[in-house]
Every structure is written in structure tokens, then in C-alpha cells.
Kinemage of the C-alpha trace (Angstrom):
@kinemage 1
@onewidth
@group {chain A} dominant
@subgroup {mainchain}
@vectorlist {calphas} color= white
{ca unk a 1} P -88.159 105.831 138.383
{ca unk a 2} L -86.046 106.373 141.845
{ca unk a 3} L -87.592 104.177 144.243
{ca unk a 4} L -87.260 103.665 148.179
{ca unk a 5} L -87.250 100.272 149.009
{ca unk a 6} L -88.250 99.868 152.131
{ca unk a 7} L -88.647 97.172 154.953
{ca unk a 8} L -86.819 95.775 157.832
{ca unk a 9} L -83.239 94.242 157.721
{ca unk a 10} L -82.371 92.904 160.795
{ca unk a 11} L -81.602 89.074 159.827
{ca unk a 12} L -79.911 87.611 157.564
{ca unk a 13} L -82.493 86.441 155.424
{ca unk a 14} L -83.865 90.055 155.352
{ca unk a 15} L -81.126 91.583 153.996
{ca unk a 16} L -80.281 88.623 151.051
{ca unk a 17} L -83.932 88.931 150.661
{ca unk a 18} L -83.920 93.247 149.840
{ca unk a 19} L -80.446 92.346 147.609
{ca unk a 20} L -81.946 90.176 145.417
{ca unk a 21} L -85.473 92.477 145.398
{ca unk a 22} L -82.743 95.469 144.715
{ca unk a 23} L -81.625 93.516 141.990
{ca unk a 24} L -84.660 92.693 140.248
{ca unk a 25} L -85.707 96.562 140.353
{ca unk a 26} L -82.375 97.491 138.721
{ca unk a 27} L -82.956 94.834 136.139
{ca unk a 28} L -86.301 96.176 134.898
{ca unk a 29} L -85.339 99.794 134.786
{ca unk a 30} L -85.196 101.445 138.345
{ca unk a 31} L -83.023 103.360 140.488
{ca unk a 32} L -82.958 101.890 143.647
{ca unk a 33} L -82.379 103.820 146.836
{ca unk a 34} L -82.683 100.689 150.069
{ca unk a 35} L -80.959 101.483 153.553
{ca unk a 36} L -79.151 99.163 153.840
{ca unk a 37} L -76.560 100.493 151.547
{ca unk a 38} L -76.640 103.558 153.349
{ca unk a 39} L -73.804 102.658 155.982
{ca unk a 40} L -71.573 100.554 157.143
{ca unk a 41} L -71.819 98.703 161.006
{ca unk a 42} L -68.592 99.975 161.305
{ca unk a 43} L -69.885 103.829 160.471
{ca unk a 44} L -73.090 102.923 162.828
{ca unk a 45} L -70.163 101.941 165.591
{ca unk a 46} L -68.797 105.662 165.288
{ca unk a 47} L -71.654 107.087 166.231
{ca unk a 48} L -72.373 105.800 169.192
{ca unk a 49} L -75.600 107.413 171.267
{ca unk a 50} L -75.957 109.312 168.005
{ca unk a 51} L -76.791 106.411 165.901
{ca unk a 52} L -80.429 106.522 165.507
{ca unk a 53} L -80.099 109.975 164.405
{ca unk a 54} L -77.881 109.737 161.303
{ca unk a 55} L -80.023 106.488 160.334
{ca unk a 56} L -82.667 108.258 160.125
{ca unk a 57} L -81.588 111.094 158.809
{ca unk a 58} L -79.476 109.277 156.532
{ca unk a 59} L -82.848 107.126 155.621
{ca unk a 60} L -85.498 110.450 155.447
{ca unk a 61} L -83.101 112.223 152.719
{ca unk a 62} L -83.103 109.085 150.536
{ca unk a 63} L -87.270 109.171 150.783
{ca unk a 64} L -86.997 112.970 150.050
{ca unk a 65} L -85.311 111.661 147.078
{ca unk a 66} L -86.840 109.380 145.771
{ca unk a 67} L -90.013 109.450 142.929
{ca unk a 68} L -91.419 106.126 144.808
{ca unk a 69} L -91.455 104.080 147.777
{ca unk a 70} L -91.949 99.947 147.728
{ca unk a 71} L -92.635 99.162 151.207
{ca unk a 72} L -92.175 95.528 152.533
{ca unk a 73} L -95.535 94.439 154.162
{ca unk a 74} L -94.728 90.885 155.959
{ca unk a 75} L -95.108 89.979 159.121
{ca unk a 76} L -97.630 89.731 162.303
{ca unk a 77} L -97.322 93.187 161.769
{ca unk a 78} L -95.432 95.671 159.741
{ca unk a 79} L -92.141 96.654 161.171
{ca unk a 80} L -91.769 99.578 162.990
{ca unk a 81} L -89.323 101.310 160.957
{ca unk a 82} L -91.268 100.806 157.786
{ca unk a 83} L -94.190 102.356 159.490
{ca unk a 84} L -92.618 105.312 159.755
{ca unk a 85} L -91.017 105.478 155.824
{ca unk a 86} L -94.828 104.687 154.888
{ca unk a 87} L -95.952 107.811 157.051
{ca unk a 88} L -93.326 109.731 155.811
{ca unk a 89} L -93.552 109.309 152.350
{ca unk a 90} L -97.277 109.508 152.515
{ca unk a 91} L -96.843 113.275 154.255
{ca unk a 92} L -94.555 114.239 151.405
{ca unk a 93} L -97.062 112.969 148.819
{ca unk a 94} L -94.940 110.460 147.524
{ca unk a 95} L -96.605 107.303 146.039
{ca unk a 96} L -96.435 104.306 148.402
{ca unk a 97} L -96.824 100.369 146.547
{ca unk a 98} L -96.720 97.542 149.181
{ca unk a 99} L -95.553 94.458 148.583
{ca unk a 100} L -96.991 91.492 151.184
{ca unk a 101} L -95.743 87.818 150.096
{ca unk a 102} L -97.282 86.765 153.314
{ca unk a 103} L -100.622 84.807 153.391
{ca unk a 104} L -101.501 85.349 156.526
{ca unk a 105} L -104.491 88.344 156.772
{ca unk a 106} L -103.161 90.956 159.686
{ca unk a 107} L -105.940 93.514 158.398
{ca unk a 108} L -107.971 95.622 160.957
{ca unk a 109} L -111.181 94.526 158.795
{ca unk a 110} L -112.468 91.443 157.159
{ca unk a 111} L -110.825 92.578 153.599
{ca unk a 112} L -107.530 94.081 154.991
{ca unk a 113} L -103.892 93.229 154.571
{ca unk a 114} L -102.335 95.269 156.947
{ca unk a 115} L -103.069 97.658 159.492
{ca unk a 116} L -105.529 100.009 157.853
{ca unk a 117} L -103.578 103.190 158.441
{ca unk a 118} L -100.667 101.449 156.483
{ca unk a 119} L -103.124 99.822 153.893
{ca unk a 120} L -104.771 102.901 153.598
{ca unk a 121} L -101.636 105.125 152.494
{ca unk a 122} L -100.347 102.550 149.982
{ca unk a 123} L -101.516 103.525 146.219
{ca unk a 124} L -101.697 99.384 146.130
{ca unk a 125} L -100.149 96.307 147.737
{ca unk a 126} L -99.108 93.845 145.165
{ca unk a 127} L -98.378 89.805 146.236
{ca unk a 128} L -95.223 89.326 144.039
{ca unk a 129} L -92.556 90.734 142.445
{ca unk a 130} L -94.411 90.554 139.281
{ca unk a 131} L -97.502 92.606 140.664
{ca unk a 132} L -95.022 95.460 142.113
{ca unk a 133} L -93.452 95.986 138.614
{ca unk a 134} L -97.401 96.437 137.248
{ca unk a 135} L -97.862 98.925 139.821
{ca unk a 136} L -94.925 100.849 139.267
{ca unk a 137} L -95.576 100.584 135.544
{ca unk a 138} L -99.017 101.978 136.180
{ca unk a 139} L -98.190 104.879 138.482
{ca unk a 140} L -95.296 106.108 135.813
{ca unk a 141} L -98.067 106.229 133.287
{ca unk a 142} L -99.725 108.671 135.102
């Protein structure tokens, strides 16, 4: 299955973080589309004021894609940017799986995760690595 992996990568520990995740989804079978091998900061540099466009751009055509997206749920609140993958994909009808490894509850409700509109377009949000690969097993089942 081609999967988006999706989720902010901003720090350090982000980005080692969606490696090793990238590897792990390799490992058990998947092909693994994550922006952050997209471009380079020295491509992002060349654009200049047009930056944000050829992200995106460069980001939307790897969700068009893609069979799958894995979105990365932590956080006060989901990032921005993975908001908008979520949205996206959900438009397209692609299947959405969220992965939240963070115990706090940022749910709009008693029983929520997230914010409901991103809970709500996620086919399931696993806690673990392990719990992703049962969703992803389940949804190619289909």
C-alpha cells in the first residue's frame, strides 16, 4: 500500500522521529511517500516568496498519489499543516489512520482525541506503531 505519512517536521526530533516511522512502514511492506523527502532547504531557498507554493504543491501530488494517509496526531493540537493533508485526503476519499502517542485528551468531547473534525475524518486513530500496522492491515482487506 502507498501511504502519506503525514505530520509536522519542524524540529529535530520531528524529523528523526518520521525517519525511523518511515522506516518501520518500509519494513512491513509499504511504500512510503513523507514530505520531508520531498526537497531540499537548499531547493526551498530557490524559491523564495514562492516557497509555500511548490510545498504544497509538491505535498498535494504525493496525497493524490498515494492509496493511504497516516497522519501524526500529537500535540495541544494537531499541526496546522497536517490539518490540511487530513482535509485533503478526506475530500479525495482517501482513507485517513491517525496515529496519537500522546496521552494527553485534546478532544472537543468527553471521549475525543483530537479535534472532532480531525477525529471525525480518520477511518481510526491507533496509539502505537503496532496499532497503525492493524489498521492498515484492516483497511487493505477491504
Amino acid at each position: 500500500m502507498k501511504v502519506y505519512q503525514a505530520g509536522p517536521l519542524f524540529t529535530e526530533a520531528e524529523i528523526l522521529w518520521h525517519r525511523s516511522f518511515t522506516e518501520k512502514l518500509t519494513s512491513a511492506g509499504h511504500e512510503v511517500a513523507w514530505p520531508g523527502d520531498f526537497f531540499t532547504d537548499e531547493e526551498i531557498k530557490t524559491w523564495g516568496n514562492d516557497a509555500p507554493r511548490h510545498i504544497m504543491d509538491r505535498d498535494r501530488a504525493a496525497i493524490d498519489a498515494c492509496d493511504i494517509v497516516v497522519a501524526l496526531l500529537d500535540g495541544a493540537q494537531v499541526d496546522d499543516g497536517t490539518a490540511w493533508e487530513i482535509g485533503y485526503a478526506y475530500a479525495k476519499g482517501k482513507p485517513i489512520v491517525g496515529l496519537r502517542t500522546d496521552f494527553r485528551n485534546a478532544g472537543d468531547t468527553d471521549h475525543g482525541q483530537v479535534n472532532a473534525m480531525i477525529e471525525g475524518s480518520c477511518v481510526g486513530i491507533a496509539r502505537n506503531y503496532e496499532g497503525v500496522l492493524k489498521l492498515l492491515n484492516q483497511i487493505a482487506m477491504r
